[in-house]
Short mmCIF file of the C-alpha atoms (twelve columns), coordinates in Angstrom:
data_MODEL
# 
_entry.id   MODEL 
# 
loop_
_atom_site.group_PDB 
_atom_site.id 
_atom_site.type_symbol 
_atom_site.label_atom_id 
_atom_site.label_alt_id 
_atom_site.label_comp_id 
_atom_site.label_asym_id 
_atom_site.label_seq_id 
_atom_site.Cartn_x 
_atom_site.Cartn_y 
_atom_site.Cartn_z 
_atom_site.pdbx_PDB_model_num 
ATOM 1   C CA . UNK A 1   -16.560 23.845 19.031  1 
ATOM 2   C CA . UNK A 2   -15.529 27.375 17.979  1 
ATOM 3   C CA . UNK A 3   -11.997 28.710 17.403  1 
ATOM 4   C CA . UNK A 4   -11.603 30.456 21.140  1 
ATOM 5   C CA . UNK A 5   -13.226 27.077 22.583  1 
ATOM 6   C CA . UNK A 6   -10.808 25.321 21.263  1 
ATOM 7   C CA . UNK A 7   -7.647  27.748 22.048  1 
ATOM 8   C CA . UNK A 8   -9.228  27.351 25.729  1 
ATOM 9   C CA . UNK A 9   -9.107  23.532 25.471  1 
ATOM 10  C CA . UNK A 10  -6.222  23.231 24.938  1 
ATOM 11  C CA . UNK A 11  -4.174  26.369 25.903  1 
ATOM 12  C CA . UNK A 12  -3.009  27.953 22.292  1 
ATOM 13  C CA . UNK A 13  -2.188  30.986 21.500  1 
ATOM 14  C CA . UNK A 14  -3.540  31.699 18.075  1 
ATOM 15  C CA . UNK A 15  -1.511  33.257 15.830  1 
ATOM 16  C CA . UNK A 16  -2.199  34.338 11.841  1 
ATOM 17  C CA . UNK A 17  -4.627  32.267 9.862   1 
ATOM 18  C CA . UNK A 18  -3.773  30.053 6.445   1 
ATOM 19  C CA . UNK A 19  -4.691  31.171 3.058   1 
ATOM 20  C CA . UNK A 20  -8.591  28.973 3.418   1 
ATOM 21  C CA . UNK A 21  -9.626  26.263 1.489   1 
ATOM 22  C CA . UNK A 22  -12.416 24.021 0.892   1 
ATOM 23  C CA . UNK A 23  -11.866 22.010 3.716   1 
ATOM 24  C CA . UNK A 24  -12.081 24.007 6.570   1 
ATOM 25  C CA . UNK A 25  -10.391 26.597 8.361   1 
ATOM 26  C CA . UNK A 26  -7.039  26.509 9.395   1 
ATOM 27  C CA . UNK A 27  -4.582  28.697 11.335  1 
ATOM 28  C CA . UNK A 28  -0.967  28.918 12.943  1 
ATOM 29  C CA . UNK A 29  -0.703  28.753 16.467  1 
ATOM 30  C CA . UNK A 30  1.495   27.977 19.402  1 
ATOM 31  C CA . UNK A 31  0.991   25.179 21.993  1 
ATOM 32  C CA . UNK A 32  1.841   26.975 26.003  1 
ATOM 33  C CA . UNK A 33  5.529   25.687 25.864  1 
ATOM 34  C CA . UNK A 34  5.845   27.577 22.254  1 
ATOM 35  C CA . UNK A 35  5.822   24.289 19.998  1 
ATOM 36  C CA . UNK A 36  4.076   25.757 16.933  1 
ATOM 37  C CA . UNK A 37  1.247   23.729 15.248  1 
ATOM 38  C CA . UNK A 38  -1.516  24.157 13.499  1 
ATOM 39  C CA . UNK A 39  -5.353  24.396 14.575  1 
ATOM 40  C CA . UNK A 40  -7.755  23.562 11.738  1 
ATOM 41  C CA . UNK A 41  -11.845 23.246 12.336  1 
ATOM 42  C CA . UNK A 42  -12.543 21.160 9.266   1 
ATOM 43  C CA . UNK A 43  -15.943 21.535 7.413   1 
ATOM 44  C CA . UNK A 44  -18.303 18.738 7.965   1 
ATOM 45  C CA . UNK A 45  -18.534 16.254 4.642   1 
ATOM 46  C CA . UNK A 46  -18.825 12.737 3.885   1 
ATOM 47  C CA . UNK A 47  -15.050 13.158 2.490   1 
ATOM 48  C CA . UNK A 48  -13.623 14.703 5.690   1 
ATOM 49  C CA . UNK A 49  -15.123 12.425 8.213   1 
ATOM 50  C CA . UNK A 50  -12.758 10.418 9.275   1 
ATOM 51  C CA . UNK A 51  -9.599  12.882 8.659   1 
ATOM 52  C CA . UNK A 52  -8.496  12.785 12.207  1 
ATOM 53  C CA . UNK A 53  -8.990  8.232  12.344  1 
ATOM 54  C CA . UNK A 54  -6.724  8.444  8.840   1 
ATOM 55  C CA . UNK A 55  -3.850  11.071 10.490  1 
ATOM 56  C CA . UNK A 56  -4.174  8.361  13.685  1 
ATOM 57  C CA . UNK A 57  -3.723  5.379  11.589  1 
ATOM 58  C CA . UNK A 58  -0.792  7.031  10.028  1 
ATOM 59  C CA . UNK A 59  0.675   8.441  13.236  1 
ATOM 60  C CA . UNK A 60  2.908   10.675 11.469  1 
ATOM 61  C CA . UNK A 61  4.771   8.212  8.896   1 
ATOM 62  C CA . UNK A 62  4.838   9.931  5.828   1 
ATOM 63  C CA . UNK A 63  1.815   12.867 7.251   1 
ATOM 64  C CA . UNK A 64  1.022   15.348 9.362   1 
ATOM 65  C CA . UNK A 65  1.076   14.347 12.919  1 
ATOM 66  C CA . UNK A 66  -1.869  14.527 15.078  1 
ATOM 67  C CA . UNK A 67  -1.069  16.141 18.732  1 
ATOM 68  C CA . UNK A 68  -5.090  15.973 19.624  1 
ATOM 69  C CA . UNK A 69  -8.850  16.061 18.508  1 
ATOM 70  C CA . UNK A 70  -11.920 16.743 19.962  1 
ATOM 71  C CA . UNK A 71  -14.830 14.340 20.113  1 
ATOM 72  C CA . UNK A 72  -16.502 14.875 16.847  1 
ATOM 73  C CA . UNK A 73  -13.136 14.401 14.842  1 
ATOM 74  C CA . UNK A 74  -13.763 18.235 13.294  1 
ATOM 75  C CA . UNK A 75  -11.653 20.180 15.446  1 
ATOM 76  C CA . UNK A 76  -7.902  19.143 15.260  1 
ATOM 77  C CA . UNK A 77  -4.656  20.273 16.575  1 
ATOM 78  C CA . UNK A 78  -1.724  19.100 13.999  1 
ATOM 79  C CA . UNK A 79  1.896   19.096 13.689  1 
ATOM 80  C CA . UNK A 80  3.280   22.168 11.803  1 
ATOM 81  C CA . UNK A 81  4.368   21.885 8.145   1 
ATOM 82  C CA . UNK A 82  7.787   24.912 8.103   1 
ATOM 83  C CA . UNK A 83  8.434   25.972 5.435   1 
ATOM 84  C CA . UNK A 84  5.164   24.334 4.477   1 
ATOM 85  C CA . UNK A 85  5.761   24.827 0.355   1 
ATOM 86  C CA . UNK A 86  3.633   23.032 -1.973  1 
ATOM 87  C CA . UNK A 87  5.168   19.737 -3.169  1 
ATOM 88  C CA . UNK A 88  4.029   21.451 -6.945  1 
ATOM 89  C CA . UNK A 89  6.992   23.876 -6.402  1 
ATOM 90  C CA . UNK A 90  9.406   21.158 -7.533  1 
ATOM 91  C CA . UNK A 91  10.265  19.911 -10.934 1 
ATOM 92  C CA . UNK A 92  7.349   17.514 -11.502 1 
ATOM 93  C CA . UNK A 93  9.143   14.735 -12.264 1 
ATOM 94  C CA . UNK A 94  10.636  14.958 -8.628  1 
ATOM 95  C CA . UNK A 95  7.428   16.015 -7.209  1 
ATOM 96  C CA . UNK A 96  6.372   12.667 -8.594  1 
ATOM 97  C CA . UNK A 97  9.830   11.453 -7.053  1 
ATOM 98  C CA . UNK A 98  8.548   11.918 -3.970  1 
ATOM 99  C CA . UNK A 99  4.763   11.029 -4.164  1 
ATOM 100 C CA . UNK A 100 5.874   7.672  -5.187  1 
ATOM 101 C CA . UNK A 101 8.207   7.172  -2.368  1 
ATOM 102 C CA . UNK A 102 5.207   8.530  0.144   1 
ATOM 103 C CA . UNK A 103 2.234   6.608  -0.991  1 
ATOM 104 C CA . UNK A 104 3.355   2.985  0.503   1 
ATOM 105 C CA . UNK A 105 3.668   4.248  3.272   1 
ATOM 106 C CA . UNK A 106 0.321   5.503  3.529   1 
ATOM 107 C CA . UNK A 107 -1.298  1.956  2.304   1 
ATOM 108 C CA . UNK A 108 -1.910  0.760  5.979   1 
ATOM 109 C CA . UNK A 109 -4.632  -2.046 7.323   1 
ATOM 110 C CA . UNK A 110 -7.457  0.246  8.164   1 
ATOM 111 C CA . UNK A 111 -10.246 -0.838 10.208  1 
ATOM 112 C CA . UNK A 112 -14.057 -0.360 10.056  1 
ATOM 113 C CA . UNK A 113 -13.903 3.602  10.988  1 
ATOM 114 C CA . UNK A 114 -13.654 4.387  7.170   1 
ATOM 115 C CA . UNK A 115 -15.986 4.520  4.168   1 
ATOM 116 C CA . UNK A 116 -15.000 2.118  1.907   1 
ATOM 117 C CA . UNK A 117 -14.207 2.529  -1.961  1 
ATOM 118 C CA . UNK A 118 -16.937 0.241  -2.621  1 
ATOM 119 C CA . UNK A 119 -19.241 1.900  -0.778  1 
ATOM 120 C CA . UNK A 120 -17.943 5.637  -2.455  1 
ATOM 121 C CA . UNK A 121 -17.925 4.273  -5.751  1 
ATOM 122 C CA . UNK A 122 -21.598 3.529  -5.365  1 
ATOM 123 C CA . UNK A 123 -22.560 7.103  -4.460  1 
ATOM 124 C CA . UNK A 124 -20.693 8.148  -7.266  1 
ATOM 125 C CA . UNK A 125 -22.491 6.200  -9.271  1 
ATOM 126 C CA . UNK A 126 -25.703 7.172  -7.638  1 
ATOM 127 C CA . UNK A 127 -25.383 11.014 -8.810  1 
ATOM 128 C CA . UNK A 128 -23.001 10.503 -12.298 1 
ATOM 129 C CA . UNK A 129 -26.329 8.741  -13.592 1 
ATOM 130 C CA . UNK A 130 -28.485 11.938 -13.510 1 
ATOM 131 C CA . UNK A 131 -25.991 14.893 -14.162 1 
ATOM 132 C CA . UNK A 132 -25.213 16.516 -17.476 1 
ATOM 133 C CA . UNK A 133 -22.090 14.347 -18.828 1 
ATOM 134 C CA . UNK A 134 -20.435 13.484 -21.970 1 
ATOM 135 C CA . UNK A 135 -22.067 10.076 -22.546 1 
ATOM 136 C CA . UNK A 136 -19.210 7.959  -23.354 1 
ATOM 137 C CA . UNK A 137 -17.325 9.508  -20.386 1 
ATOM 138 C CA . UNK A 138 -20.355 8.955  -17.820 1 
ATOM 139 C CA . UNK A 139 -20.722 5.609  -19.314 1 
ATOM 140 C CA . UNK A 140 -17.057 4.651  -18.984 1 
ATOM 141 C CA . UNK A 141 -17.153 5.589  -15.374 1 
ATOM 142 C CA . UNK A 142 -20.474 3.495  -14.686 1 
ATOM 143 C CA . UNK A 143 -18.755 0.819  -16.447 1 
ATOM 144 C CA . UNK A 144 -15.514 1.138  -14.455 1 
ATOM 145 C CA . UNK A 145 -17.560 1.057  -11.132 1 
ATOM 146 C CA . UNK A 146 -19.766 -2.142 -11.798 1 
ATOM 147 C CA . UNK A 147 -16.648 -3.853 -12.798 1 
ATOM 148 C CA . UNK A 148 -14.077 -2.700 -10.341 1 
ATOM 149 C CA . UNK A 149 -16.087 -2.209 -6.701  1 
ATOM 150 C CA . UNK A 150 -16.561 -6.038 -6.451  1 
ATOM 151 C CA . UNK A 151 -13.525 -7.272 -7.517  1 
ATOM 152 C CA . UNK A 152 -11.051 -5.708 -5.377  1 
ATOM 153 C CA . UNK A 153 -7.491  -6.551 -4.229  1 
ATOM 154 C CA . UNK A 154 -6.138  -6.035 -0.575  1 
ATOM 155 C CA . UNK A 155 -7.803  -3.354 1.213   1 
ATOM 156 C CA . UNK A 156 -5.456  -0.401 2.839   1 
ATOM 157 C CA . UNK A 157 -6.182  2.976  3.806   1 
ATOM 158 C CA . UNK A 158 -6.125  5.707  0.760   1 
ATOM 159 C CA . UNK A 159 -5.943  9.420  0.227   1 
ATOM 160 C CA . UNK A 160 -8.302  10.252 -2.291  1 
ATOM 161 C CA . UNK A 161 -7.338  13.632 -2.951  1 
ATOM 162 C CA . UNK A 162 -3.648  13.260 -2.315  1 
ATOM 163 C CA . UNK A 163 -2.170  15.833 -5.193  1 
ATOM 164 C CA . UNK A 164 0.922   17.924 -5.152  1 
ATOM 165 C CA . UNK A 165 -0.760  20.908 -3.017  1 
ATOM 166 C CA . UNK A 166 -1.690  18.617 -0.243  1 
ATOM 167 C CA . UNK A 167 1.887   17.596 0.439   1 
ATOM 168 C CA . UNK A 168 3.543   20.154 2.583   1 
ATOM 169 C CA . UNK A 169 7.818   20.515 2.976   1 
ATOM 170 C CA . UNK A 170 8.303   20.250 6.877   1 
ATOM 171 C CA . UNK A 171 11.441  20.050 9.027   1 
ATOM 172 C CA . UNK A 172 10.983  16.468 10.878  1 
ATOM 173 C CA . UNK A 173 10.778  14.865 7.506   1 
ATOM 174 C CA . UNK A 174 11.156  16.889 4.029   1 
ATOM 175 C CA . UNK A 175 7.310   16.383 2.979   1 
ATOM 176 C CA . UNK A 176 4.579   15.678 4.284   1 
ATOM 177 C CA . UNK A 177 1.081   14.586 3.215   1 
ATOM 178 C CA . UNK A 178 -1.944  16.659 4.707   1 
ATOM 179 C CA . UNK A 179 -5.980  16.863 4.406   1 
ATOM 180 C CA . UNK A 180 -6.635  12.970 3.701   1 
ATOM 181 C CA . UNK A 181 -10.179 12.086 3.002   1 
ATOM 182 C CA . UNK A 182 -9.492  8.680  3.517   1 
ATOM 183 C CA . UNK A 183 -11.348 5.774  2.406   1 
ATOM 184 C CA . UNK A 184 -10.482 1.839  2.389   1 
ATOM 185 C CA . UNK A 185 -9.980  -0.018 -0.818  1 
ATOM 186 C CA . UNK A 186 -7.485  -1.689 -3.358  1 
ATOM 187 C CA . UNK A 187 -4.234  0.319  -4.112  1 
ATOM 188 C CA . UNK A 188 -4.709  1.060  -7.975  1 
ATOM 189 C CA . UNK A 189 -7.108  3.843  -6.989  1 
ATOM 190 C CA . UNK A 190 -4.758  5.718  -5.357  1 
ATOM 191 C CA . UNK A 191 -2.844  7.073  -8.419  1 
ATOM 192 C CA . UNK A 192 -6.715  8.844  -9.842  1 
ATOM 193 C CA . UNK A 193 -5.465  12.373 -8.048  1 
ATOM 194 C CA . UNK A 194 -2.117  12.043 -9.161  1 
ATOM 195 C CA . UNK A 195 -2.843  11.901 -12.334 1 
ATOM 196 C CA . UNK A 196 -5.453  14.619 -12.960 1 
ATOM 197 C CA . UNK A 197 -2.702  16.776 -10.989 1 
ATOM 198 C CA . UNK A 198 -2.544  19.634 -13.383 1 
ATOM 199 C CA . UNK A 199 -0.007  21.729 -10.947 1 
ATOM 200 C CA . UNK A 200 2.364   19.234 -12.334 1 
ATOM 201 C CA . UNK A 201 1.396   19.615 -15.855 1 
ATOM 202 C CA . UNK A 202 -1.860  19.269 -17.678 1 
ATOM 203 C CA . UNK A 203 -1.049  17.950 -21.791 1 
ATOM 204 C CA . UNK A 204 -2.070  14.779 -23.047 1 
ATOM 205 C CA . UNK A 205 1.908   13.558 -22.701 1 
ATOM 206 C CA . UNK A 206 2.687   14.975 -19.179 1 
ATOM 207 C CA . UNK A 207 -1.039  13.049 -17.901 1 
ATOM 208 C CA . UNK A 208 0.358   9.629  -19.538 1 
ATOM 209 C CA . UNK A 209 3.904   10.504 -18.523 1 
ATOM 210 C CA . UNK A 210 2.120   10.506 -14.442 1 
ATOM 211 C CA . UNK A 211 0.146   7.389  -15.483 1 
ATOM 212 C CA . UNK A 212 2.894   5.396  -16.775 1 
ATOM 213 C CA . UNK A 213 5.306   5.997  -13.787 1 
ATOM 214 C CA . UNK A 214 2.723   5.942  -10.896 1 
ATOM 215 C CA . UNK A 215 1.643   2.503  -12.302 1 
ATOM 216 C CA . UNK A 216 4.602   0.889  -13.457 1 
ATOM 217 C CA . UNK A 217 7.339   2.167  -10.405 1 
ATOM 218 C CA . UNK A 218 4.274   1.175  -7.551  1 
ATOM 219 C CA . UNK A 219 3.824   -2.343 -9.489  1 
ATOM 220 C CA . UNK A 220 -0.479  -1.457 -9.288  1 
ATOM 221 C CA . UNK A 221 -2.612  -2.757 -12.628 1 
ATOM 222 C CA . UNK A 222 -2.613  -0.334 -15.144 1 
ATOM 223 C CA . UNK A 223 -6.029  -1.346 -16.534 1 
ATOM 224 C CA . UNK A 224 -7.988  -0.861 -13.061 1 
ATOM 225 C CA . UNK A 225 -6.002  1.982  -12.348 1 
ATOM 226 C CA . UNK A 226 -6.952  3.813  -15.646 1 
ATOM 227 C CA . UNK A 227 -10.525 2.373  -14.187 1 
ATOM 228 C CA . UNK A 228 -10.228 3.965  -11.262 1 
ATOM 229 C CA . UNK A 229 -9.038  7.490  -12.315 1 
ATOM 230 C CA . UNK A 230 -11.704 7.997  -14.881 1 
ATOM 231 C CA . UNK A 231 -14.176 6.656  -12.439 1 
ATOM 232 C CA . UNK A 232 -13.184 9.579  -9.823  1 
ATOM 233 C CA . UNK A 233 -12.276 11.879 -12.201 1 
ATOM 234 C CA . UNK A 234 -15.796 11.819 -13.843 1 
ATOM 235 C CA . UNK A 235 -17.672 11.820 -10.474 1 
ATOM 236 C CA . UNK A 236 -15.825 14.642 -9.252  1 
ATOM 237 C CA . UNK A 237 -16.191 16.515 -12.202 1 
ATOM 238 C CA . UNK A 238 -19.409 17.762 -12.449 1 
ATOM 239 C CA . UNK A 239 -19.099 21.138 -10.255 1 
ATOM 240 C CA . UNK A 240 -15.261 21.297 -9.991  1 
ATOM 241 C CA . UNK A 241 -14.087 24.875 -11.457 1 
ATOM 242 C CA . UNK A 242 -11.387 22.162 -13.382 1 
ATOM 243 C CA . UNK A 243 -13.989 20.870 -14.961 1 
ATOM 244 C CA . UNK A 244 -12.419 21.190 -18.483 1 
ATOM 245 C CA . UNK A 245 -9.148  19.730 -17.532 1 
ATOM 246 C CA . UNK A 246 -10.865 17.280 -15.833 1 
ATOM 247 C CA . UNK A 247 -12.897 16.417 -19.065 1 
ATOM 248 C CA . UNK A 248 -9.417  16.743 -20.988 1 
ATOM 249 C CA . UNK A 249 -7.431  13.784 -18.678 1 
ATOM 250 C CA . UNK A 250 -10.113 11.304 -18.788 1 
ATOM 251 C CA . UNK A 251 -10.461 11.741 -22.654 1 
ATOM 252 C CA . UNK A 252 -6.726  11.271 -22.828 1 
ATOM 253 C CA . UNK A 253 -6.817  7.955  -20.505 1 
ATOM 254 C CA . UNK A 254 -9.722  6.708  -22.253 1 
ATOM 255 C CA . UNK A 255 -8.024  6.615  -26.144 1 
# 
């Protein structure tokens, strides 16, 4: 469906487009009784295809609410974020404040719409193997992945990119989380974004500062989430433009 399609569908008024991302393309507009919201058309990937199930599942607690979608899950109409500042505005220790308070709520039961950790872990796996990676980092993130994947605790539904510029301020509550790429898996993985979060500080004692509070405020296992984050962090590493810092925090987690 293209942009005008979907005005037609379901009677916007577009208004002036987002600063675009990655993910797709995004841009302000008004539903016919003037509620403002926000159309996006997201880029097809294995990350983003199940955005609009996750924003369903979490039916606005702690997110972005969905208003509608269209068939393929691509094209969505979503609550507006105003002011919509980045989380990374705030001191980051109560940035980290309020990722703390927001990721329980986002650990719901998820059913069998989602790819599962296990499942991502072994693509990861499946492409760290072959690209051009410090050894002992490549081989701690194989390592973490054989060990962790089948040994999982309780299985809830995860933002795996969930970092302080995908947390919005908003008026109905005073952040929001947006663009989930949502999988299904234990919660220790959840803090591997946080963590390699540079907007809220990139040095060896700021990364451990993240690491220390994320794990020991949420109760998770610090051992499988240090597993976690360097098994993500490495995977994700290999064509990210942050591929230094990225190198940087797993070096730091892995001393």
């Amino acid at each position: 469906m293209d942009l005008q399609a979907a005005a037609e569908r379901w009677s916007l008024t577009l208004g002036e487009p987002y600063e675009q991302g990655a993910a797709g393309y995004t841009t302000r507009a008004e539903l016919d009784d003037g509620t403002p919201v926000v159309l996006k058309l997201v880029h097809p990937h294995r990350e983003s295809e199940c955005e609009a199930d996750a924003l369903e599942a979490w039916d606005g607690d702690g997110a972005v609410r969905l208003l509608a979608r269209d068939e393929s899950g691509y094209v969505l109409v979503l609550e507006r974020c105003e002011p919509g500042t980045h989380l990374s505005t705030l001191d980051p220790d109560a940035a980290l404040d309020v990722l703390i308070r927001l990721l329980p709520r986002l650990w719901k039961p998820a059913g069998e719409a989602f790819h599962t950790l296990a499942d991502e872990a072994a693509w990861w796996a499946s492409y760290v193997v072959d690209e051009q990676h410090d050894p002992r980092l490549r081989d701690a993130a194989l390592a973490a992945i054989r060990e962790l994947a089948p040994t999982q605790g309780e299985q809830v539904l995860l933002h795996q990119d969930l970092h302080a510029e995908n947390v919005l301020a908003a008026q109905r509550e005073p952040w929001l989380v947006i663009d989930p790429k949502p999988l299904v898996g234990e919660r220790e993985f959840a803090v591997a974004p946080i963590v390699r979060s540079f907007e809220l500080g990139h040095s060896k004692r700021e990364v451990l500062h993240r690491f220390d509070r994320l794990t020991g405020e949420l109760g998770l296992d610090r051992e499988r989430a240090r597993g976690w984050t360097v098994a993500q962090t490495v995977a994700w590493t290999y064509d990210s433009k942050y591929h230094a810092r990225h190198v940087e925090t797993v070096r730091w987690l892995l001393e």
